[in-house]
VOGU-3710 file (C-alpha; in Angstrom, 3 decimals, decimal comma):
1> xxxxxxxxxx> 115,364/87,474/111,661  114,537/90,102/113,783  111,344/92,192/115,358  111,784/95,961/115,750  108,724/98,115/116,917  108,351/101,466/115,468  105,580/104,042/116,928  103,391/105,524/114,627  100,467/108,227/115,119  98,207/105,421/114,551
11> xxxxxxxxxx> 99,800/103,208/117,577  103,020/100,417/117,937  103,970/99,140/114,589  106,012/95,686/114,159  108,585/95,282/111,729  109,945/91,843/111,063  113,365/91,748/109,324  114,634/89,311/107,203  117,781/90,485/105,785  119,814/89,440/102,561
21> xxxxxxxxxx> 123,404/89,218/103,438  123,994/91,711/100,112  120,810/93,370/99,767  119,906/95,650/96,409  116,605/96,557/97,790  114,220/96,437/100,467  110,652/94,844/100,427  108,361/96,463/102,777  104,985/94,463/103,404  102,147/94,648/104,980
31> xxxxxxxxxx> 99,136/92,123/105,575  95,521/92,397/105,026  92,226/93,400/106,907  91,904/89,709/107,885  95,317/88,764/108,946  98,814/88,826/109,692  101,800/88,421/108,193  101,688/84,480/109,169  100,082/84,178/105,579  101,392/81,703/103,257
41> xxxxxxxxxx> 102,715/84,169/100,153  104,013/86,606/102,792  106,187/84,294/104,374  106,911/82,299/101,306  108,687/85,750/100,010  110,245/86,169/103,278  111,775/82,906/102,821  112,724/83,215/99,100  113,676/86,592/98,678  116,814/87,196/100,640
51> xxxxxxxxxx> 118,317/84,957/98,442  118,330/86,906/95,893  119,857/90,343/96,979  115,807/91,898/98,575  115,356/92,227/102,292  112,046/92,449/103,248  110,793/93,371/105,700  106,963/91,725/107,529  104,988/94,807/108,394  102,348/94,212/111,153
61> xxxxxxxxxx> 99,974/97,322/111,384  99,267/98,940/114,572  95,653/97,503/115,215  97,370/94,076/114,707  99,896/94,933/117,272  97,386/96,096/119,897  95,686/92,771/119,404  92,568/94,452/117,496  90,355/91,891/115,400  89,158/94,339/113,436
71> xxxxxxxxxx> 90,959/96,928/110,451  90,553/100,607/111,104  89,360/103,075/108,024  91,927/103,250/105,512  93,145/106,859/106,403  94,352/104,969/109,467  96,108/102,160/108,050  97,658/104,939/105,623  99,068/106,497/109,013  100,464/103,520/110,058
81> xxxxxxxxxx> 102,199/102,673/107,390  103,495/106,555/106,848  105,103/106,099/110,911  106,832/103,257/109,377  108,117/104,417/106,635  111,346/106,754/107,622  112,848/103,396/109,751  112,346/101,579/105,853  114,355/104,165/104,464  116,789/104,495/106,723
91> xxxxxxxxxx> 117,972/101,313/105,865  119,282/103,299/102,451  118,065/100,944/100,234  115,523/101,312/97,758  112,276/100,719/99,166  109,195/98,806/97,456  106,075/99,840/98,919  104,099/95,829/99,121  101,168/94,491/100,847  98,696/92,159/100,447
101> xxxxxxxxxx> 94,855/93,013/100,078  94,175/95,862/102,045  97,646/96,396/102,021  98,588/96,751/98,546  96,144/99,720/98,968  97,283/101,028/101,474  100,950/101,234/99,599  99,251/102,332/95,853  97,573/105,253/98,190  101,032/106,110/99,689
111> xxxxxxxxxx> 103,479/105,160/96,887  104,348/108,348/94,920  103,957/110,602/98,223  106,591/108,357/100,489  109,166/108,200/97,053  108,914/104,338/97,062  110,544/102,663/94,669  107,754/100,366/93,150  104,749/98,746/94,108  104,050/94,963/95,106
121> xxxxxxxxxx> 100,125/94,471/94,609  99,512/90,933/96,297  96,154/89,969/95,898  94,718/93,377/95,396  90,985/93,879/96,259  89,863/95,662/93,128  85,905/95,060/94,613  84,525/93,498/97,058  82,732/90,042/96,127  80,349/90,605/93,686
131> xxxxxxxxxx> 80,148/93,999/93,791  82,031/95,579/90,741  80,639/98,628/90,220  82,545/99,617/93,623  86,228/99,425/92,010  89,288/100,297/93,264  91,162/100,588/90,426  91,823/104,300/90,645  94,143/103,181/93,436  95,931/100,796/91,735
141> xxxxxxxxxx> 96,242/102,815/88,470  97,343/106,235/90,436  100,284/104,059/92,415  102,727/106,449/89,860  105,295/103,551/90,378  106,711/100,832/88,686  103,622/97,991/89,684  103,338/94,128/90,287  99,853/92,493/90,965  99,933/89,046/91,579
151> xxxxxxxxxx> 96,153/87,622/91,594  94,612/84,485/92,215  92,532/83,153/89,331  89,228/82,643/91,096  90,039/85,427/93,932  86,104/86,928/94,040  87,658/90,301/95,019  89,005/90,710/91,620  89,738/87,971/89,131  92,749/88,762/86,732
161> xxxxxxxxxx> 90,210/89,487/83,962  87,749/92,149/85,665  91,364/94,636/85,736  91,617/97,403/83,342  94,384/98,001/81,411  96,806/100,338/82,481  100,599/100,905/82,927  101,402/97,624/85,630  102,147/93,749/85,448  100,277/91,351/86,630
171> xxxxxxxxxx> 100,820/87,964/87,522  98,285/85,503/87,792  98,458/82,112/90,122  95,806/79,706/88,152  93,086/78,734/90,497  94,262/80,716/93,629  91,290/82,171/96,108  92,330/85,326/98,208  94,595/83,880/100,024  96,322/82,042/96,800
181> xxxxxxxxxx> 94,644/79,049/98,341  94,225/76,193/95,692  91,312/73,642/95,465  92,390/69,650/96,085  91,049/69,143/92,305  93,226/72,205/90,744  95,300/71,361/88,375  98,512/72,694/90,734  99,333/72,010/93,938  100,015/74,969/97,065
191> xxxxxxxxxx> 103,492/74,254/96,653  103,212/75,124/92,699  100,827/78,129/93,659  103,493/79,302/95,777  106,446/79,130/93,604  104,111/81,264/91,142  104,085/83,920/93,552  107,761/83,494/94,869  109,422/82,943/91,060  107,265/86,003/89,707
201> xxxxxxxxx> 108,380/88,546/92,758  111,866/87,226/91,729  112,044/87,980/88,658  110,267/91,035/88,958  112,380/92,848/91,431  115,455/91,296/89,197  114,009/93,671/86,130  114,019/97,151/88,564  116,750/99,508/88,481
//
């Protein structure tokens, strides 16, 4: 593992590396509006991924860098993640564009424009709670990219049902909250809602080109 920072328009990015020994392709992903990349399915892939031929690599977004507690617009985090993006490439690996929550918009918005490779949707905020009538699924349906969204079953910015239909997969993690966070009475256990996640990536990425 190592930490790289990368300057951007928007400020110091952070990239954290975790590289496959014989990598096919390169995950790039970024966190959410509430967090780092200390979350449990980000790291989980981290962990589980190089295994399997896919680097990836932990993008922390500028305002998370300067120590900000609070996301800028998302024009801003779309800057961020556009600074970013050349060092990705560079590796000379196909790239797919991933975050989580405001994240996975950020790399829908940006996927067709930066050439990436696919998209991985990880809990992707199609409204906020209980507000649908303010959907984002023009974002997710103009990604122009090979998509993944993996959802949590009772996430109350977007359960799997409330998506449209439209040219993506999606994977859903039974019982999972935002955060894939399962209740003590679900039916699975974290460990089981995190080998959803983990096992679907994997066998995902396995079916690209």
């Amino acid at each position: 593992m190592t930490t790289e920072i990368i300057a951007t328009d928007a400020g110091d990015a952070r990239v954290t590396w975790h590289r496959a020994k014989k990598p096919r392709l390169l995950l790039a992903v970024s966190h959410g509006a509430g967090g780092g990349i200390e979350t449990r399915d980000l790291q989980s892939l981290a962990g589980v991924l190089p295994g399997h031929g896919v680097s990836v690599a932990l993008v922390e977004q500028p305002w998370r860098v300067a120590g900000k507690k609070v996301a800028p617009a998302p024009k801003t985090l779309d800057v961020g993640w556009r600074g970013v993006w050349p060092v990705l490439a560079g590796s000379g690996l196909p790239v797919i564009s991933g975050g989580r929550s405001a994240g996975a918009r950020v790399a829908c918005r940006t996927a067709t424009e930066l050439g990436a490779h696919a998209v991985l949707a990880l809990s992707f905020p199609l409204h906020p709670p209980g507000r649908l009538e303010k959907s984002r699924a023009d974002e997710l349906l103009g990604a122009g990219v090979p998509t993944l969204v993996v959802q949590g079953g009772n996430d109350p910015f977007g359960k799997p049902a409330e998506f449209p239909e439209g040219d993506y997969e999606l994977i859903e993690v039974p019982y999972g909250d935002h955060g894939f966070a399962v209740p003590k009475r679900a039916e699975i256990g974290q460990d089981r809602a995190l080998e959803i996640v983990t096992e679907g990536v994997v066998q995902w990425v396995s079916s690209l080109g």
